[in-house]
C-alpha positions as CSV (number, residue, x, y, z in Angstrom):
1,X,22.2,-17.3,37.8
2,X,25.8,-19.2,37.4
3,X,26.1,-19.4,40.9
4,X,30.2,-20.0,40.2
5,X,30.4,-17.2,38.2
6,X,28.6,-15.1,40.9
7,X,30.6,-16.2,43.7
8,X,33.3,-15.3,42.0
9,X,32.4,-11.9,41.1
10,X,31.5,-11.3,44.6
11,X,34.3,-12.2,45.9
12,X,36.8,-10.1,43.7
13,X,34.6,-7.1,43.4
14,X,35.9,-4.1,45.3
15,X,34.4,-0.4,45.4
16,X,37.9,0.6,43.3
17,X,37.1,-1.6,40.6
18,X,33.6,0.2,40.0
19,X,35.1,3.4,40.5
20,X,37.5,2.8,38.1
21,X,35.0,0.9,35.7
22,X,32.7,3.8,35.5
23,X,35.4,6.5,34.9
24,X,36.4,4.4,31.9
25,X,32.4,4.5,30.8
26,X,32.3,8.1,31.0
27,X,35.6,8.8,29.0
28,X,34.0,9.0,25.7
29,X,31.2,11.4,26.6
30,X,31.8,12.8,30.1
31,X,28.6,13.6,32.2
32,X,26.7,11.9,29.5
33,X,25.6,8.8,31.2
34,X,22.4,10.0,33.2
35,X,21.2,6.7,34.3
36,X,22.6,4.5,37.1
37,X,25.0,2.0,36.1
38,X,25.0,-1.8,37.9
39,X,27.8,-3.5,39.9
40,X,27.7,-6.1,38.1
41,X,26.4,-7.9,35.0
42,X,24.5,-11.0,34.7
43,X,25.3,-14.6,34.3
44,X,23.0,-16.4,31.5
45,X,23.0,-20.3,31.8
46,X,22.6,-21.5,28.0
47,X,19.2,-23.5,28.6
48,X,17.4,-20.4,30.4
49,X,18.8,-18.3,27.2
50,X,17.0,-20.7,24.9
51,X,13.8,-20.4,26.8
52,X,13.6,-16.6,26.4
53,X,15.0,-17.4,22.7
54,X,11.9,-19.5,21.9
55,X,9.4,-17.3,23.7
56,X,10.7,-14.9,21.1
57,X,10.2,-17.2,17.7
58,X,6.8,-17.4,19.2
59,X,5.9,-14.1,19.2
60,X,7.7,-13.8,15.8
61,X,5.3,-16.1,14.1
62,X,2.1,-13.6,15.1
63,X,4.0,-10.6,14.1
64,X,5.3,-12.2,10.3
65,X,2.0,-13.8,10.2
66,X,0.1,-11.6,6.8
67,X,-3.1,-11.3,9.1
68,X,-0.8,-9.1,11.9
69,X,-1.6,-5.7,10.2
70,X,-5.3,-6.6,10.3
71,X,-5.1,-7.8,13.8
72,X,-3.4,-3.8,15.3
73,X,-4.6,-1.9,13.4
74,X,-6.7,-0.3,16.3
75,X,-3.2,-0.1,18.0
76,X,-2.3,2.3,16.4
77,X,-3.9,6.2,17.9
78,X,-5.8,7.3,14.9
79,X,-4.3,11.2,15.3
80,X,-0.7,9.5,15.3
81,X,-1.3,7.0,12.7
82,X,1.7,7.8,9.9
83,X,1.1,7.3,6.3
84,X,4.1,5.4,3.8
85,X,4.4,2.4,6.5
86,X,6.6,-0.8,5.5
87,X,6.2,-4.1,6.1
88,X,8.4,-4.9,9.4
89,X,10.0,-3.4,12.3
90,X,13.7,-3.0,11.8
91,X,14.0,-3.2,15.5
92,X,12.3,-4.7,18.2
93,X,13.4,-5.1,22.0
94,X,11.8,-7.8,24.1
95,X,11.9,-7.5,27.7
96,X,11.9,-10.9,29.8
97,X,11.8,-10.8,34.2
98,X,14.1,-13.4,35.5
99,X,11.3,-15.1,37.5
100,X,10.4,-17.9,39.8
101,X,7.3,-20.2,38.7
102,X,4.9,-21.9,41.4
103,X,7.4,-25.0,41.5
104,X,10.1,-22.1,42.8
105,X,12.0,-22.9,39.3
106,X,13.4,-20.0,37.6
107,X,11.9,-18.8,34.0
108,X,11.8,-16.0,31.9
109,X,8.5,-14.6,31.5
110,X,7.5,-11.5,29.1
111,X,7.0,-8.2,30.3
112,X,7.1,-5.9,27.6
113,X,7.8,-5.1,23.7
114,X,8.5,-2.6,21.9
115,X,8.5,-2.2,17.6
116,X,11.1,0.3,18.6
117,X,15.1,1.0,18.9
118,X,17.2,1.3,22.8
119,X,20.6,1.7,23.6
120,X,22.3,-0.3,20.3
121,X,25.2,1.8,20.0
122,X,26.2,2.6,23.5
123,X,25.7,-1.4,24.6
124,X,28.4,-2.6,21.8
125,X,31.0,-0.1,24.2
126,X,29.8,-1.4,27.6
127,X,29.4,-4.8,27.2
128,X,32.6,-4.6,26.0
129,X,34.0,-2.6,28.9
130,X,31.9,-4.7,31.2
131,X,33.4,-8.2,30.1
132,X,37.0,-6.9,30.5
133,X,35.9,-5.5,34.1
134,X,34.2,-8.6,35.1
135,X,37.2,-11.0,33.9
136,X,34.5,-12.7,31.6
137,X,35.0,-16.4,31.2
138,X,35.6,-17.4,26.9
139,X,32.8,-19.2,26.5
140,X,30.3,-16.3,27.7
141,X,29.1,-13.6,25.1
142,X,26.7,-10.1,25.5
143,X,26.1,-11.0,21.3
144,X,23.7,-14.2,20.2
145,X,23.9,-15.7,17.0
146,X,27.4,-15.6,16.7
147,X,27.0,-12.0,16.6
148,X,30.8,-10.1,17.4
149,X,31.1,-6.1,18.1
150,X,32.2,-5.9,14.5
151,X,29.6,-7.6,13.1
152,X,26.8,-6.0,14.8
153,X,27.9,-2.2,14.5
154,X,27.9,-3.6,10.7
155,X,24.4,-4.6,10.7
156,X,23.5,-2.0,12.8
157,X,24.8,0.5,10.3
158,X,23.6,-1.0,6.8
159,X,20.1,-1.3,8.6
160,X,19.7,2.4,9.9
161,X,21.5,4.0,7.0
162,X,19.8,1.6,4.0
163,X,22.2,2.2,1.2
164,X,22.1,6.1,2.3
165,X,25.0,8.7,2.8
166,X,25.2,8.8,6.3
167,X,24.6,12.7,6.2
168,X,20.9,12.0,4.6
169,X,20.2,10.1,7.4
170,X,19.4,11.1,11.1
171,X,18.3,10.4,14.5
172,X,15.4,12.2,15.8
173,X,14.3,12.9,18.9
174,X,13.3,16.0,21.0
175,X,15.2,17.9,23.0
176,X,17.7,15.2,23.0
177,X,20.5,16.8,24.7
178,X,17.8,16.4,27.9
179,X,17.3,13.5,27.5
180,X,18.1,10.2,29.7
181,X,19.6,7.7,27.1
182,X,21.9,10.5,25.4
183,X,24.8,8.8,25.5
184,X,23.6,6.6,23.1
185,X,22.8,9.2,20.7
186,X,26.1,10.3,20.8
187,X,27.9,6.5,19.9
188,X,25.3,6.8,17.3
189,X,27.1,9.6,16.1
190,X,30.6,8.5,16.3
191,X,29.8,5.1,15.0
192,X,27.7,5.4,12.5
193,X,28.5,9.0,11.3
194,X,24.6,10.0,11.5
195,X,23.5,13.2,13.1
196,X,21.2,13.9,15.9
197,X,18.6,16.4,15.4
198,X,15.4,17.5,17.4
199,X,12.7,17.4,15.7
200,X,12.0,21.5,16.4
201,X,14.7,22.0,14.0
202,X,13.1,19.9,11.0
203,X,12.7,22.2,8.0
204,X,10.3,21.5,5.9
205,X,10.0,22.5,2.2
206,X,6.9,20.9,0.2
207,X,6.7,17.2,1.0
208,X,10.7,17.2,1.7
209,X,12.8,17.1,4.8
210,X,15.7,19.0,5.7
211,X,18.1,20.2,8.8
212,X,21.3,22.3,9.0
213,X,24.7,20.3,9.1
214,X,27.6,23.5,9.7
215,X,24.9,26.1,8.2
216,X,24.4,24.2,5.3
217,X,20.4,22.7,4.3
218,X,20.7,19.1,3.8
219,X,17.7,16.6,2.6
220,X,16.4,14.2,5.2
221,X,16.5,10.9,2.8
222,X,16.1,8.6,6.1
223,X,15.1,9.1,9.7
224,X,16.4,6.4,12.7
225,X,13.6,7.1,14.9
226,X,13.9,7.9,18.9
227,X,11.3,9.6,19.3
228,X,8.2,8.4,21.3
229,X,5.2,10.1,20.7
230,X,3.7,10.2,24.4
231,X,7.0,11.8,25.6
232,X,6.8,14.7,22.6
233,X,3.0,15.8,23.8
234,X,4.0,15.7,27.4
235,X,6.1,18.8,26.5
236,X,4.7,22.0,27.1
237,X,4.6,25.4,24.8
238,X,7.0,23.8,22.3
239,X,7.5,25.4,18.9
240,X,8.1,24.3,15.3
241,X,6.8,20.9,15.2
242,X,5.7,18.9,12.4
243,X,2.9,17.2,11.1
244,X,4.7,13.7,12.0
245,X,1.4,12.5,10.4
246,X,2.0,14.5,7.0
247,X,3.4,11.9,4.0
248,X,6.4,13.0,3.7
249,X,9.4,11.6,1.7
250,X,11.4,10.1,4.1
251,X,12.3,6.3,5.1
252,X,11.8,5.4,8.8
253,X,13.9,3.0,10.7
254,X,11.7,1.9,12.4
255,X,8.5,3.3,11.0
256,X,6.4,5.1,13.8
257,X,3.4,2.9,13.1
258,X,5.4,-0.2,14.9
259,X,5.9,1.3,18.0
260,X,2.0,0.7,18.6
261,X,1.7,-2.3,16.7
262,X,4.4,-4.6,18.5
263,X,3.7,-3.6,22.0
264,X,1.4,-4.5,25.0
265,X,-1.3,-4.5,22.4
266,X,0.1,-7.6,21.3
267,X,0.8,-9.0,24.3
268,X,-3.3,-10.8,24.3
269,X,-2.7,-12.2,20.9
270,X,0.2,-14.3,22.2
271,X,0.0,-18.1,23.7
272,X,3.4,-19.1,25.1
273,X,4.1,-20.7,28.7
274,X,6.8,-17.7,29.4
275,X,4.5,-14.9,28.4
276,X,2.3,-14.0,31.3
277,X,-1.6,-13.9,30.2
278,X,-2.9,-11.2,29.4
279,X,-6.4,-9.5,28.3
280,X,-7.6,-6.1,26.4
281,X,-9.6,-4.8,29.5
282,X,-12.8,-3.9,27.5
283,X,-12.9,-7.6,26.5
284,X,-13.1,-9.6,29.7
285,X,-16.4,-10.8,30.6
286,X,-15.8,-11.8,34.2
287,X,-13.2,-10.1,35.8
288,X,-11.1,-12.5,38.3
289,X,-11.7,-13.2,41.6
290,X,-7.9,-12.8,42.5
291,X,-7.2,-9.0,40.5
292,X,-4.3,-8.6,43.3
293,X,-2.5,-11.2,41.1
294,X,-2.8,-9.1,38.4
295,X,-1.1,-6.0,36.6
296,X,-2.9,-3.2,35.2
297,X,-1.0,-1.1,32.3
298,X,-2.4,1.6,30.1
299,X,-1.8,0.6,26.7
300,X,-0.1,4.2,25.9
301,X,1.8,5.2,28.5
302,X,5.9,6.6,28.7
303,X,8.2,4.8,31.1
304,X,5.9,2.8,32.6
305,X,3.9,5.6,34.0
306,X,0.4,5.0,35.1
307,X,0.9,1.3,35.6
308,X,-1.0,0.1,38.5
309,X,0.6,-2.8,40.8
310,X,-1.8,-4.0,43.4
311,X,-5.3,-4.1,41.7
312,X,-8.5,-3.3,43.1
313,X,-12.1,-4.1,41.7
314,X,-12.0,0.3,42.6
315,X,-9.3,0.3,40.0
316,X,-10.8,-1.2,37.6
317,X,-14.0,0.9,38.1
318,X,-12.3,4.2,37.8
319,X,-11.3,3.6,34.3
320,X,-13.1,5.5,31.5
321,X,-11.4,3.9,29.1
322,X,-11.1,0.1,29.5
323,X,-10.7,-0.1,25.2
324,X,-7.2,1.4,25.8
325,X,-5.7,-0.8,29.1
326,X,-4.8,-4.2,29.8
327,X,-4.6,-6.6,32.3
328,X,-1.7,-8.5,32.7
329,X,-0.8,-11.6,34.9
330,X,1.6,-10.4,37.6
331,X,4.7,-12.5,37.4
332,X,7.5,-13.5,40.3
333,X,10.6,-11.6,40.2
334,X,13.3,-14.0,41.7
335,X,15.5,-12.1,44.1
336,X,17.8,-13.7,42.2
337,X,21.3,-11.6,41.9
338,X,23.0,-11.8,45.3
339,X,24.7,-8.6,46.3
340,X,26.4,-7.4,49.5
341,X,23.5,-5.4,50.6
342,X,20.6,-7.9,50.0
343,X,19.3,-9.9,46.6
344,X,18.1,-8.3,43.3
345,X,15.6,-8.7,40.4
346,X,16.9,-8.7,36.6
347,X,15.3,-7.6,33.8
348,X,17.2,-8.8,30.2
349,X,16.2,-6.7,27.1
350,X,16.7,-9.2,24.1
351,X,18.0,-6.4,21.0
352,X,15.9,-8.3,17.3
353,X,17.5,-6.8,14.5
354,X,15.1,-7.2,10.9
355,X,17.3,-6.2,7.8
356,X,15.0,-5.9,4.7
357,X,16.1,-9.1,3.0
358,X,15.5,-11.1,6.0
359,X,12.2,-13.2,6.0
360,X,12.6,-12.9,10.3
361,X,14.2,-10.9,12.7
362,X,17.4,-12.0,14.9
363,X,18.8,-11.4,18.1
364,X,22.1,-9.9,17.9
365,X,22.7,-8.0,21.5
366,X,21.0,-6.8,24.9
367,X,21.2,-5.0,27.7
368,X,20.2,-6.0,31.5
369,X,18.4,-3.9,34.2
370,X,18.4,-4.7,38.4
371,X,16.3,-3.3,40.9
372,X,15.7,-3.9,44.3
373,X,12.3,-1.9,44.4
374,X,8.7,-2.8,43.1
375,X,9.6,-2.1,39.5
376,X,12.7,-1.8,37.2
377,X,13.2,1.8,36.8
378,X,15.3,4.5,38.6
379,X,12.2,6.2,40.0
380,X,11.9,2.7,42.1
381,X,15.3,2.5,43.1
382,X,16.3,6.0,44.5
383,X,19.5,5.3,46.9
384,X,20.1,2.0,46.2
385,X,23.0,0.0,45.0
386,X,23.8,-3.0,42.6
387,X,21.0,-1.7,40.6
388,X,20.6,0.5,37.8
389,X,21.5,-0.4,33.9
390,X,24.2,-3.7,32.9
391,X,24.2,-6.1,30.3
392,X,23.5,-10.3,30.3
393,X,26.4,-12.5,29.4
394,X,25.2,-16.0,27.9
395,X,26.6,-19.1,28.0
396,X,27.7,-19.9,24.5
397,X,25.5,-23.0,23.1
């Protein structure tokens, strides 16, 4: 994008270099890191940040707007809907395509939401890593808002623990030593002094929460949620699970209920030049002539499964249940990262961080994603190089 900055990289980057950069990411938790980490970062001219900045507000006004609630509640699967909700998302991650418009100018433009947490505590130690490794220029920053390392780990921490002991307060997920993004749950840990636990070993006693810390029973008073529902019923002949949908006295961080709420579901609510248009199946009346310049998503899906690339008026037919998909303007990826082996498409995750005095959310972080395949994602990008997960550097305004 900084086609100085680029050059540059280019031209110093040696195989050594990565080697050694990676060894130094997997110091803290060796073997931990089960995704594919980039070459490089990305480059973040200060206008193009602004763009994806104000795409952002824009969606912001819907979601603070009083009628929002009203407007998702069918977002929300009615066997999954979870009782004591609040009123915002502590978190929410926006994820903008570095794209090329019909003029052949680049834009962002919106692909996905989520009322959900990612990688916050692993990205404050790589973006670090990553702008000493990358000899990054003064005036170029991985935080927004004048956002440092210090002061975001701060937020991060008075946000997820709420004015809690950090042993009343955990992250849940399943299984998570299997998962893909562990190494995140283990900077959780070691930053923020809250323990992971799956959610077969919640204990439950009346409406209360507990889990053993070193043998010992220990309330639950707050839970920093991980866990996506569509991933815990794709497991198979798993024991000792909860009623997630039971009142119990607990805080979430964020609330279950959000993950639905700000997600593709939105995405047909929202007018904004660098959000691609997009329509709740079941609602279009005349379906376009061009579908092969559309996307079509299942509203719940994990991972991006079940997407559907190249549409076909067959497609569309085969779907039993058009109340639950969408259909999405397809955008242009630029091949815009120049590599030695061929050009690659970004993705930039924008971190919004919504403390409970704050009458909006902010952006504080992110984290970047390149791919030289059809779609971000390792499944699309099997043997490649100068893809996988980086972070975004901006220009400072």
């Amino acid at each position: 994008m900084q086609k100085e900055l680029r050059a540059n990289f280019n031209k110093t980057f040696t195989e050594e270099k990565y080697t050694n950069y990676l060894t130094a990411l997997n110091k803290p938790f060796p073997g931990a890191i089960e995704f594919r980490i980039a070459e490089t970062p990305i480059f973040i001219p200060k206008d193009f940040t602004q763009k994806m900045l104000d795409a952002c507000e824009s969606i912001i006004d819907v979601i603070v707007d009083k009628q929002f609630k009203t407007l998702t509640e069918n977002a929300i699967p009615e066997n999954l809907n979870v009782p004591n909700e609040n009123d915002r998302s502590d978190f929410i991650a926006f994820d903008f395509g570095i794209c090329e418009n019909s003029e052949g100018l680049l834009e962002p433009q919106l692909i996905e939401m989520q009322g959900f947490p990612t990688l916050f505590a692993f990205q404050a130690f790589h973006s670090e890593l990553t702008a000493t490794y990358s000899n990054l220029p003064y005036n170029y920053s991985a935080y927004l808002n004048g956002y440092t390392k210090e002061s975001y780990l701060k937020l991060l921490k008075e946000i997820i623990l709420n004015d809690h002991y950090p042993e009343n307060v955990i992250l849940l997920e399943i299984f998570p030593e299997q998962q893909k993004t562990r190494v995140d749950f283990y900077f959780t840990e070691e930053m923020l002094g809250v323990k992971t636990v799956c959610i077969t070993k919640l204990i439950p006693k009346g409406n209360k929460l507990f889990y053993l810390n070193n043998g010992k029973e220990i309330e639950i008073k707050r839970i920093y949620n991980r866990l996506i529902f569509d991933d815990l019923y794709q497991q198979k002949d798993i024991e000792n699970i909860i009623d997630i949908t039971h009142p119990w006295e607990v805080e979430w961080a964020p609330h279950p209920n959000w993950f639905y709420r700000i997600s593709k579901y939105t995405l047909p609510l929202i007018n904004n030049p660098y959000i691609p248009k997009t329509y709740f199946l079941n609602e279009i009346k005349e379906m376009p002539k061009d579908l092969e310049n559309y996307v079509l998503k299942p509203l719940f899906s994990f991972a991006g499964m079940g997407v559907v690339i190249d549409v076909t008026q067959e497609d569309i037919d085969q779907i039993k249940d058009p109340e639950n998909w969408i259909l999405q303007r397809k955008v242009n990826y630029a091949n815009i990262i120049q590599t030695p082996d061929g050009s690659a498409k970004a993705e930039i995750r924008l971190f919004y961080f919504w403390k409970k005095d704050w009458a909006r959310p902010k952006a504080v972080h992110n984290l970047a994603r390149l791919s030289k395949g059809k779609m971000i994602g390792t499944r699309y990008n099997q043997d490649k190089t100068w893809v996988g997960g980086s972070v975004a550097f901006f220009e400072k305004q």
